[in-house]
Residue frames as qw, qx, qy, qz and C-alpha x, y, z in Angstrom:
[[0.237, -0.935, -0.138, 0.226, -23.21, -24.38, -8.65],
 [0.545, 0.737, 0.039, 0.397, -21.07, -21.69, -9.94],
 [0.665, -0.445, -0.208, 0.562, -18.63, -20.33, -8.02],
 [0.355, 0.672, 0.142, 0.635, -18.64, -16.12, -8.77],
 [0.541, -0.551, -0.207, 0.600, -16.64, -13.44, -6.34],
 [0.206, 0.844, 0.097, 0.485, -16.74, -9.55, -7.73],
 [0.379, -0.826, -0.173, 0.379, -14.31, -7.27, -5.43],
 [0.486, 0.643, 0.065, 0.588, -12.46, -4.07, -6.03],
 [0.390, -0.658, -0.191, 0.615, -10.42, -1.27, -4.37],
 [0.121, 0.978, -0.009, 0.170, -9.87, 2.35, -5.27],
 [0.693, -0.129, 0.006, 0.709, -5.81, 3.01, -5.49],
 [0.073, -0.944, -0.172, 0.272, -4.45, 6.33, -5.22],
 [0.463, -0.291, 0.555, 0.627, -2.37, 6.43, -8.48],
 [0.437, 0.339, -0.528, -0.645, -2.70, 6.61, -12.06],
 [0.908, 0.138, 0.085, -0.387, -4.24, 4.40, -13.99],
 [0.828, 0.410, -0.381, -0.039, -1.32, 3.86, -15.81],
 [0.142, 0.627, -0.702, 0.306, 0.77, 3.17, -12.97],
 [0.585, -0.322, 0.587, -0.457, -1.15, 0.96, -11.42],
 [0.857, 0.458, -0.158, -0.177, -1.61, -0.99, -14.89],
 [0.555, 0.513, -0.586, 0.292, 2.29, -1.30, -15.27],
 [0.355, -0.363, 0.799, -0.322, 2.92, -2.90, -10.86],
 [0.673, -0.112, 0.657, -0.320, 0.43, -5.15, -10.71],
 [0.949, 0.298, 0.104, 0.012, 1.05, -6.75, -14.42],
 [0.160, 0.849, -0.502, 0.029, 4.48, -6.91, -13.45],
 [0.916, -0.285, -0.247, -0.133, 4.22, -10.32, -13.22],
 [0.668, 0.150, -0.514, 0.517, 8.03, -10.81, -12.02],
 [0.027, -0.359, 0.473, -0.804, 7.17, -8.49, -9.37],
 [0.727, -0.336, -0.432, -0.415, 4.17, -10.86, -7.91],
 [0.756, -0.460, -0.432, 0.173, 5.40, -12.56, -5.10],
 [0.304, 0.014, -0.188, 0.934, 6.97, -9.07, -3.59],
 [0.156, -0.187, -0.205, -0.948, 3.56, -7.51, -4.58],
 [0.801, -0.128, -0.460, -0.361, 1.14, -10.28, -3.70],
 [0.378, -0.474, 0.722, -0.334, 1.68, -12.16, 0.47],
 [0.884, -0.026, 0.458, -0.091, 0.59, -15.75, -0.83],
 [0.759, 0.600, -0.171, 0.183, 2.87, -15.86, -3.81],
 [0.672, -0.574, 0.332, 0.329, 6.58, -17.39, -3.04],
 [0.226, -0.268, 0.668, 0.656, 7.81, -17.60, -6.58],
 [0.685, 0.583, 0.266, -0.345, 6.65, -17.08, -10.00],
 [0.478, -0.344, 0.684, 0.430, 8.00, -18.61, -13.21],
 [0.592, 0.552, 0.066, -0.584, 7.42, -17.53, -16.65],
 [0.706, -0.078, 0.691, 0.135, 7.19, -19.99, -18.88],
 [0.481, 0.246, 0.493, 0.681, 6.20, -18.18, -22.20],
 [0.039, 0.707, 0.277, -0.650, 5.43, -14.58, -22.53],
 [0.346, 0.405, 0.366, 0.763, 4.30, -12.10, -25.80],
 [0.077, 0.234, 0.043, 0.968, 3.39, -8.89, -26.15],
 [0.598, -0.317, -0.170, -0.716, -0.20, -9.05, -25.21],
 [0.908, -0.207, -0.227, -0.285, -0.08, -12.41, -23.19],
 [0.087, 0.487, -0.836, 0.239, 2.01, -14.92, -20.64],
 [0.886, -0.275, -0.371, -0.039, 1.54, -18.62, -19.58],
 [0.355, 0.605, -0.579, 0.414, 3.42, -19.11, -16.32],
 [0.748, -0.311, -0.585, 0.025, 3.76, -21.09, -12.91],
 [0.388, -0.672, 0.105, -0.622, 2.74, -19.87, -9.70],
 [0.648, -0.396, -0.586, 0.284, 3.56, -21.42, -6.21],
 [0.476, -0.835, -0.038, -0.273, 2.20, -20.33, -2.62],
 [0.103, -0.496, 0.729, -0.460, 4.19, -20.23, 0.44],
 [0.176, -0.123, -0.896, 0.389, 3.65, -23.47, 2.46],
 [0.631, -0.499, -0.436, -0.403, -0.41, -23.82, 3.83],
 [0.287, -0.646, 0.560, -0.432, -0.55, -24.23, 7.42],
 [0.942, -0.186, 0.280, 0.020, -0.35, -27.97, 7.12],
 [0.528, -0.427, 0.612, 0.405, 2.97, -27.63, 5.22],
 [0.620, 0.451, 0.562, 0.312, 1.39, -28.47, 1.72],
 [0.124, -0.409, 0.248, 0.869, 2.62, -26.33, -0.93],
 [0.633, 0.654, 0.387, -0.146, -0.06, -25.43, -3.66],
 [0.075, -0.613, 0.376, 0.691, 1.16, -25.03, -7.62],
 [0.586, 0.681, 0.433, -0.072, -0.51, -24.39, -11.13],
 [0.214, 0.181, 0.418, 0.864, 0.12, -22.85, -14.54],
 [0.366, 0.670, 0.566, -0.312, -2.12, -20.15, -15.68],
 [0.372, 0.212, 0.387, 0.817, -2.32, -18.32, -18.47],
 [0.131, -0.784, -0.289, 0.533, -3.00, -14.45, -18.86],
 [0.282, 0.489, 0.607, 0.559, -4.16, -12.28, -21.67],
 [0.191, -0.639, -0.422, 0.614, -4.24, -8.71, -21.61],
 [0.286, 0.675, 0.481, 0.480, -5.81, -5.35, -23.56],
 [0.381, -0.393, -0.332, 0.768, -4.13, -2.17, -22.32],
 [0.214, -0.210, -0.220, -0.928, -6.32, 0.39, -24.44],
 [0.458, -0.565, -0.525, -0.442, -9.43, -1.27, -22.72],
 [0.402, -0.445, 0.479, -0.641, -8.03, -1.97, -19.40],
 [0.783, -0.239, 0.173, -0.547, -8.93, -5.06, -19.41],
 [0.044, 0.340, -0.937, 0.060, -7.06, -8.57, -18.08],
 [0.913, -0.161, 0.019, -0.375, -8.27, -12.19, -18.20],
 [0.009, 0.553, -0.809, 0.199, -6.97, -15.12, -16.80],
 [0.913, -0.070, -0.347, -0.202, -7.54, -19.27, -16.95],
 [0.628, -0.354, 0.693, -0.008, -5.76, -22.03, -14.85],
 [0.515, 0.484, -0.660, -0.256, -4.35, -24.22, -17.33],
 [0.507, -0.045, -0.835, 0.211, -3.67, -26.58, -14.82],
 [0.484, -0.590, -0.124, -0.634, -6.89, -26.72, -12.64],
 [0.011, 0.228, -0.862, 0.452, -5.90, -28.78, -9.69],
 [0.155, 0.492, 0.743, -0.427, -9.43, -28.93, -7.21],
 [0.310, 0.399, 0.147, -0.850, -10.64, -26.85, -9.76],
 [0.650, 0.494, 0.568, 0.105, -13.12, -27.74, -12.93],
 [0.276, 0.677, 0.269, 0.627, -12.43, -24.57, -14.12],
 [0.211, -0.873, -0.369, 0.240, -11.27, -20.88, -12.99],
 [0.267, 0.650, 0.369, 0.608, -11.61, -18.17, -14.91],
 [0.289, -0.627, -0.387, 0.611, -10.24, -14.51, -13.54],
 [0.071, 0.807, 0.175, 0.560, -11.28, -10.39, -15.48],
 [0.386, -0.443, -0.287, 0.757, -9.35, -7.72, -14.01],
 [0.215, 0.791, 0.223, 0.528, -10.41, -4.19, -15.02],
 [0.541, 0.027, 0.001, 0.841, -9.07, -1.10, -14.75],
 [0.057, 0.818, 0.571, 0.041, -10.99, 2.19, -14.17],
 [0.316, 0.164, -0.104, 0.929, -9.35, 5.57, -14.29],
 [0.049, -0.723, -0.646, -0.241, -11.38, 7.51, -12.03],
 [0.069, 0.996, 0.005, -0.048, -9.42, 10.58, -11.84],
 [0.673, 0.624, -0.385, 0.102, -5.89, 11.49, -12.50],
 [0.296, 0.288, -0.837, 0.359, -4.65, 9.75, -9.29],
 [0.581, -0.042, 0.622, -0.523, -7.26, 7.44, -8.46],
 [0.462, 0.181, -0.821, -0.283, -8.08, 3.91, -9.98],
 [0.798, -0.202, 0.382, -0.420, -10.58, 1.64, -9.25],
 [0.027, 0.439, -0.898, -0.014, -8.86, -1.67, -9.47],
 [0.812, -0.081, 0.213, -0.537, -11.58, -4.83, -9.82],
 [0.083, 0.251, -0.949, -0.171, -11.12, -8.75, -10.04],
 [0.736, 0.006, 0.089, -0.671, -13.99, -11.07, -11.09],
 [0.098, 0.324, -0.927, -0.163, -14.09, -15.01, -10.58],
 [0.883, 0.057, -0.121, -0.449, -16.00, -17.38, -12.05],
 [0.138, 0.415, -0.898, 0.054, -15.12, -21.24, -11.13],
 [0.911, -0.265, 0.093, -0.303, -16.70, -24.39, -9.72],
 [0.532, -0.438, 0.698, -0.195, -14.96, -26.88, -7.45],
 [0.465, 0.201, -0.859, -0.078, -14.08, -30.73, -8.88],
 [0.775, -0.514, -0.159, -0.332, -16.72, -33.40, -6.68],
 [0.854, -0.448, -0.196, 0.176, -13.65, -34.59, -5.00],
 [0.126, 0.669, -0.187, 0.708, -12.38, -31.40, -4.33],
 [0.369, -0.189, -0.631, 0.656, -11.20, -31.39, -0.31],
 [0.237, 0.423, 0.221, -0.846, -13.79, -27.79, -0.27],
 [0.373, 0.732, 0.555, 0.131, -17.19, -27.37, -2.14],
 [0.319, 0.543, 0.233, 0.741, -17.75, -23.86, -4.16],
 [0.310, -0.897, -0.030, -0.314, -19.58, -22.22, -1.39],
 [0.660, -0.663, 0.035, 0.351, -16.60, -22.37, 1.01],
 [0.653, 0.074, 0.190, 0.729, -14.20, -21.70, -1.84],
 [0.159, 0.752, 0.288, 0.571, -16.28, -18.57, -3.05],
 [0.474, -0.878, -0.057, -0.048, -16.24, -17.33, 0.82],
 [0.722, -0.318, 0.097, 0.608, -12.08, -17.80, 0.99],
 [0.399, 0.413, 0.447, 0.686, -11.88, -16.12, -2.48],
 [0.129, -0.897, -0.261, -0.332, -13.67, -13.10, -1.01],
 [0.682, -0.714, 0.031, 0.155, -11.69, -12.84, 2.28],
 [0.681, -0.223, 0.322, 0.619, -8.49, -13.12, 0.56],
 [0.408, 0.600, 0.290, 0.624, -9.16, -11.15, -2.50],
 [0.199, -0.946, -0.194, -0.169, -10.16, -8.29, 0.21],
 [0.752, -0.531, 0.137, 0.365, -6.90, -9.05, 2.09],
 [0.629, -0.069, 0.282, 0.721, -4.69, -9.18, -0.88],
 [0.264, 0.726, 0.476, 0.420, -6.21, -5.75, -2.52],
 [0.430, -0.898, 0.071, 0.065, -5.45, -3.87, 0.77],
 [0.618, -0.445, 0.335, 0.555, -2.07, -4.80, 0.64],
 [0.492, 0.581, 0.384, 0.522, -1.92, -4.02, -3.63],
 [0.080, -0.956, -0.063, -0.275, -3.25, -0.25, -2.54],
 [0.659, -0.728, -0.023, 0.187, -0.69, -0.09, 0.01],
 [0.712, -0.163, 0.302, 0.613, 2.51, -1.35, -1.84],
 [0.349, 0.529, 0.420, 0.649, 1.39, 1.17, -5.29],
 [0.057, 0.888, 0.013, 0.456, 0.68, 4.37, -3.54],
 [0.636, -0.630, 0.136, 0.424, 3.80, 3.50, -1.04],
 [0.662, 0.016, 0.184, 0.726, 5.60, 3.40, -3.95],
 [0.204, 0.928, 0.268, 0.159, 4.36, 6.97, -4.98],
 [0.525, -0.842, 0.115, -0.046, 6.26, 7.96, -2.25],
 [0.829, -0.257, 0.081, 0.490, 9.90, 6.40, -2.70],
 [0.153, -0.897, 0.214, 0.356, 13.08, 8.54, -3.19],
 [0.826, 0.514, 0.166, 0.161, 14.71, 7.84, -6.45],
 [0.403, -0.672, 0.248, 0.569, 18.63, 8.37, -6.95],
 [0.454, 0.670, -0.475, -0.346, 20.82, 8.42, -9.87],
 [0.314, 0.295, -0.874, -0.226, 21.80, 5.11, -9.84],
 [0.346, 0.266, 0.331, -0.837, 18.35, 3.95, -9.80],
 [0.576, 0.649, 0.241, -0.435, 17.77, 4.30, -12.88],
 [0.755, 0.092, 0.383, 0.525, 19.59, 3.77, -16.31],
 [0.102, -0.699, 0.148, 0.692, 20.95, 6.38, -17.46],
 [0.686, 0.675, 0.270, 0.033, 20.10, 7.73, -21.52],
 [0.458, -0.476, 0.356, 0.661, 22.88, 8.43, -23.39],
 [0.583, 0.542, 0.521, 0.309, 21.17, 8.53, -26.77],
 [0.234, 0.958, -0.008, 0.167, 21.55, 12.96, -27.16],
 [0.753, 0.309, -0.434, 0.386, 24.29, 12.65, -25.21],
 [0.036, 0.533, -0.631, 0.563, 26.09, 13.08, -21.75],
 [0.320, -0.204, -0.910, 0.166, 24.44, 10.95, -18.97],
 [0.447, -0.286, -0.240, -0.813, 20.61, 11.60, -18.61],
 [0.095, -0.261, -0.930, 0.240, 18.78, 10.19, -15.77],
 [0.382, -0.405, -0.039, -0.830, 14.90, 10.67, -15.36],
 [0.175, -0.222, 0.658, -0.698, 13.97, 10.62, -11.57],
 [0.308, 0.259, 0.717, -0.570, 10.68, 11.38, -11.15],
 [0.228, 0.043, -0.640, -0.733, 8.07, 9.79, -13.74],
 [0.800, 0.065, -0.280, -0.527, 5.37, 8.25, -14.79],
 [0.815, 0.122, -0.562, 0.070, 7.14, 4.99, -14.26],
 [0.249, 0.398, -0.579, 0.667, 9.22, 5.75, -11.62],
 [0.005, -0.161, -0.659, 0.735, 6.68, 7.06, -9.16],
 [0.143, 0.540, 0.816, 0.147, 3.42, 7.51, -11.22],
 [0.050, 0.537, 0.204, -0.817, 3.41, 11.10, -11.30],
 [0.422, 0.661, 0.607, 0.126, 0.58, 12.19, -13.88],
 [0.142, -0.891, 0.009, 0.431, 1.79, 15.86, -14.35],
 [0.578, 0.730, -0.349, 0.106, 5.41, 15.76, -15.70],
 [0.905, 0.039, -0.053, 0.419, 8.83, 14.50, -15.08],
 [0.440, -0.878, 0.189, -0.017, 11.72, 15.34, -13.45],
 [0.962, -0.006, 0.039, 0.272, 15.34, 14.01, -13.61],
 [0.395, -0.792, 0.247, 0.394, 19.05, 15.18, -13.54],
 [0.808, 0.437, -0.131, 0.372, 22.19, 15.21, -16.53],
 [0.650, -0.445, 0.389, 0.478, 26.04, 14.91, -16.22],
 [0.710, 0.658, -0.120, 0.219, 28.21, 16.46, -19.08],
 [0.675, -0.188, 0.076, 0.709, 31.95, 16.13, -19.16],
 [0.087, -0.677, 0.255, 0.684, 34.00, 19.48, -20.00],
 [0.109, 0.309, -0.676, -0.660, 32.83, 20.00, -23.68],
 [0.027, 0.314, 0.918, 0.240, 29.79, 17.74, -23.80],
 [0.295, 0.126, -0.007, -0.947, 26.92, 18.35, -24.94],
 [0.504, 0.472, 0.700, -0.183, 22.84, 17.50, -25.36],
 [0.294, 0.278, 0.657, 0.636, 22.20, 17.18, -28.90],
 [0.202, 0.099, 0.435, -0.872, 19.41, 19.59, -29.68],
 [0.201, -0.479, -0.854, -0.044, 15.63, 19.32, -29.49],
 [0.330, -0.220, -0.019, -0.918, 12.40, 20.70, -28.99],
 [0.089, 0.476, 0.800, -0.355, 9.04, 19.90, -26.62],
 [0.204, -0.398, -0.556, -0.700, 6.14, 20.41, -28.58],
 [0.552, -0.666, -0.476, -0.158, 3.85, 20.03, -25.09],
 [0.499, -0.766, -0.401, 0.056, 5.65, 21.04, -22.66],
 [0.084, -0.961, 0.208, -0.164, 7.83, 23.56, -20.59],
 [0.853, -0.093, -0.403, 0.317, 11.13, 22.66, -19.23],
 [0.467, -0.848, 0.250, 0.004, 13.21, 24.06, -15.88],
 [0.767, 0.345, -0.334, 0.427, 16.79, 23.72, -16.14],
 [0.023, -0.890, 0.324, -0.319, 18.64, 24.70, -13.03],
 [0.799, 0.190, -0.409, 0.398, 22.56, 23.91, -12.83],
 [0.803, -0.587, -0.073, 0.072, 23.73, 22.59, -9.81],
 [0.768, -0.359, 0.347, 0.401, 27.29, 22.53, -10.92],
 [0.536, -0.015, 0.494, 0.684, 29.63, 24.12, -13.39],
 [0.311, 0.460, -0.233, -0.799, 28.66, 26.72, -16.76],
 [0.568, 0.477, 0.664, 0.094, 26.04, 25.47, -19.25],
 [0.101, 0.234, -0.403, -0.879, 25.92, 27.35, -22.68],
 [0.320, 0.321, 0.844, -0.288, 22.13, 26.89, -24.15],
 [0.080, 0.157, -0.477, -0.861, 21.57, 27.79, -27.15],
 [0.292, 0.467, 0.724, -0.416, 18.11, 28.41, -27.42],
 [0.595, 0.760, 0.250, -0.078, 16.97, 28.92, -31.19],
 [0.608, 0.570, -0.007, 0.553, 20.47, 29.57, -32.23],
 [0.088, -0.778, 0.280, -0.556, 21.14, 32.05, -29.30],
 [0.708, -0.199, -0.562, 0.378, 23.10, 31.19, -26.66],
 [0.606, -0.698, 0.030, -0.382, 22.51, 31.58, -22.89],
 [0.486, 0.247, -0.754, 0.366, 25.13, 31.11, -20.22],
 [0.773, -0.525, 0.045, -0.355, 23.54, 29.48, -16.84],
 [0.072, 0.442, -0.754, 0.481, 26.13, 29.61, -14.10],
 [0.360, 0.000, -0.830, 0.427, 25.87, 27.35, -10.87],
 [0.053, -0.347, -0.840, 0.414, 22.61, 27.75, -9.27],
 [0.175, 0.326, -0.146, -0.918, 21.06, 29.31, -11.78],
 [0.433, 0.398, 0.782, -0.208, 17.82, 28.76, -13.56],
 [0.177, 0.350, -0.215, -0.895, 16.05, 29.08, -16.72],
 [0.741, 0.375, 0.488, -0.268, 12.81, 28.16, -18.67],
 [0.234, -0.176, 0.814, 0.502, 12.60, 26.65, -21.81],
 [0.557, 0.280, 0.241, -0.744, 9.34, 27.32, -23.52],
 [0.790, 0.215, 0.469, -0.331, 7.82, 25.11, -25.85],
 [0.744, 0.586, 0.253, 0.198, 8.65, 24.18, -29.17],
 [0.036, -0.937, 0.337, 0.082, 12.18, 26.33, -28.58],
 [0.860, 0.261, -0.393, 0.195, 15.06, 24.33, -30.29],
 [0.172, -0.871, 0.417, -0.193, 17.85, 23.99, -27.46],
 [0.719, 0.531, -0.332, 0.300, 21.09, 22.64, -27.50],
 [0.766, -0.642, 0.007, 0.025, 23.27, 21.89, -23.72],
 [0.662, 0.363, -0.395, 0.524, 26.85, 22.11, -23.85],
 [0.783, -0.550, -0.181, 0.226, 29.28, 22.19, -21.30],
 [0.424, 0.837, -0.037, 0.343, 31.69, 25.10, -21.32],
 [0.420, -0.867, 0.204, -0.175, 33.25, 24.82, -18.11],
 [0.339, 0.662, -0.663, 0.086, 36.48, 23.11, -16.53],
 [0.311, -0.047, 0.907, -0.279, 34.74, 20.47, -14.74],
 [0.019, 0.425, 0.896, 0.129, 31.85, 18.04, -14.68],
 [0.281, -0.135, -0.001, -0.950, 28.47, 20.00, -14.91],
 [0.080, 0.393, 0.845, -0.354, 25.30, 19.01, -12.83],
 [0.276, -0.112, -0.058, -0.953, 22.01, 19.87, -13.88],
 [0.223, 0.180, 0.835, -0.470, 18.72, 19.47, -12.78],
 [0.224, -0.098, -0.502, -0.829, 15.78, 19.51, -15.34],
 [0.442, 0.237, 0.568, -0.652, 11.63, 19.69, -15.13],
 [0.220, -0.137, -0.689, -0.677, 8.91, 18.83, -17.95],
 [0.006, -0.256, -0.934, 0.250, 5.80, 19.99, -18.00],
 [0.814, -0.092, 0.417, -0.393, 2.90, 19.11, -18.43],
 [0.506, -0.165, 0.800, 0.275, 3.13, 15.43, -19.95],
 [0.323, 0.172, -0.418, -0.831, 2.74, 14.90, -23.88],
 [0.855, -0.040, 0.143, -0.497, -0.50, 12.94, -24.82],
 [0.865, 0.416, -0.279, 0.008, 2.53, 10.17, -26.00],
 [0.541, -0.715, 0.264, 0.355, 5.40, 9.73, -24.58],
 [0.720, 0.296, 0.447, 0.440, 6.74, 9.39, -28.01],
 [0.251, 0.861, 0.182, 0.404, 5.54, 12.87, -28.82],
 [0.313, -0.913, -0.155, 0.212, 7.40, 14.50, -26.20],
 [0.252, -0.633, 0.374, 0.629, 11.18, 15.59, -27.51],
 [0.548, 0.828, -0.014, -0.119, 11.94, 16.25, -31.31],
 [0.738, -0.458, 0.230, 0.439, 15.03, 15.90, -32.39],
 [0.045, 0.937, 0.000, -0.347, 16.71, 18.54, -34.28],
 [0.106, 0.664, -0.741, 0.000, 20.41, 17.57, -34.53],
 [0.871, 0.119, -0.476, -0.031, 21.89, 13.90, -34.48],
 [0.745, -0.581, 0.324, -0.045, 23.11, 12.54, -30.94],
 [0.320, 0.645, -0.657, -0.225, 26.15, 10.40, -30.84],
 [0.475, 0.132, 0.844, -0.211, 24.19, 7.49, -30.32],
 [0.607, 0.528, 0.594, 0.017, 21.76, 8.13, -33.65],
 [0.345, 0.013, 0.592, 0.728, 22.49, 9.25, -37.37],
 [0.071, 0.634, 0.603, 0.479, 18.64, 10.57, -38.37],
 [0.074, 0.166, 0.351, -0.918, 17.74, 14.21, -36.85],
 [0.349, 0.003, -0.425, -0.835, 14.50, 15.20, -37.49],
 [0.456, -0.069, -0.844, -0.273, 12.59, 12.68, -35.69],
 [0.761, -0.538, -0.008, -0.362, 10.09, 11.91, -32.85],
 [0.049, -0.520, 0.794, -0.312, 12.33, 10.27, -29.91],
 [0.863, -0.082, -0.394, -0.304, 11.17, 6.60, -29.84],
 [0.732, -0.403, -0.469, 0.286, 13.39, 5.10, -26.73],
 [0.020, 0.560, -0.124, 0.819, 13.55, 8.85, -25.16],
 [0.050, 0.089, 0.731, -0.675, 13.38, 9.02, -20.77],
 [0.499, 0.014, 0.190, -0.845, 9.67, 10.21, -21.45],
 [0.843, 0.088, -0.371, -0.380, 8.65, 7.38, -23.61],
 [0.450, 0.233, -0.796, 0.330, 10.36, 5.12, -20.95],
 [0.136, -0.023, 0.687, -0.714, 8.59, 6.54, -18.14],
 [0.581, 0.077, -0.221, -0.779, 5.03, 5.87, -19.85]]
């Protein structure tokens, strides 16, 4: 006898956010109530071997295994072995991924396995735990990923980009909080600093400064935006931040909608004082972070 258990839940996130918690493997035993510790043992790009242990059983026994895990984010689709089967002969786990709207995901786990003959449980009792729990721990999954939807994100949060310059933070993302739309997030310039400029092929941006005088030189033309003032940025408009005032300056920025890349989303125009090549797509840019 085979040993085969099919359940799934329906999360209220992105796909990709729900892709990027729950193969977070270091976030497992936070994410997961029978996992006490997890320990990677080798990891690549596409794959990780690593060692799992439970909290204490209620006789005291602690359970621990290796497995190894193999994964295909254009399909959506994860698989997973025990390496080290304990009671098992074999057991063999397929996660997929479903995107079945832009904040809703049908999450599924299939296991195939059979039981060792002097296994302490046959398959049919194991296949009936394996259900009960998988239902258990899936409720809780949905819970923790569209709590997190929900969390309040500061500035020191996050890491802050310095690559165009002054001190970029993005808030609310993709990553952050799974938002499927666009992206939010705040910059600091000193008296005299300035964002390099750039251009959003996809989307719009909101700028409104909290603090201090911005100059914005939008296509070569500059715009002064005082202290609780606002202004759009339209697409593909080169612009250029500077600080003109006699303090720090606060602003608050929007983007949106999201490009189909996060790569594609800023241009770069002018050279930061972090990079030497203008002219380029923004490869470690807040969008392509929050993706």
């Amino acid at each position: 006898m085979i040993g085969h258990t099919d359940n799934a839940v329906e999360i209220a996130a992105p796909l990709g956010f729900v892709w990027a918690r729950t193969n977070d493997l270091a976030r497992w035993p936070s994410l997961f109530s029978e996992y006490a510790s997890i320990e990677i043992l080798e990891e690549t790009a596409d794959s990780a071997t690593f060692r799992l242990t439970m909290h204490p059983d209620d006789e005291g026994r602690v359970w621990s295994w290796v497995s190894e895990r193999t994964w295909d984010r254009e399909r959506g689709v994860v698989r997973a072995r025990r390496v080290e089967t304990g009671p098992f002969e074999f057991m063999n786990i397929t996660w997929t991924y479903e995107e079945l709207g832009p904040d809703r995901t049908l999450m599924r786990w299939v296991q195939d396995f059979r039981m060792k003959p002097d296994a302490p449980v046959d398959t049919a009792w194991m296949t009936d735990n394996i259900n009960r729990n998988s239902r258990v721990q899936q409720e809780l999954i949905k819970s923790k990923v569209e709590q997190a939807r929900r969390a309040v994100v500061g500035m020191g949060d996050v890491p802050a980009n310095r690559r165009r310059g002054g001190d970029v933070r993005t808030l609310v993302s993709p990553a952050t909080v799974g938002s499927s739309s666009g992206f939010c997030g705040a910059v600091r310039l000193a008296p005299g600093e300035s964002v390099a400029e750039h251009y959003h092929p996809y989307s719009e941006e909101y700028l409104f400064v909290v603090t201090g005088t911005l100059r914005v030189d939008l296509d070569g033309d500059p715009v002064s935006v005082g202290a609780e003032q606002a202004l759009l940025i339209p697409r593909e408009v080169r612009h250029r931040l500077t600080n003109v005032g006699g303090g720090e300056a606060l602003a608050v920025f929007q983007l949106s909608p999201l490009a189909p890349e996060p790569h594609l989303g800023h241009v770069d125009t002018e050279a930061g004082p972090l990079e030497s090549v203008p002219g380029e797509h923004a490869a470690h840019d807040p969008v392509a972070v929050g993706r």
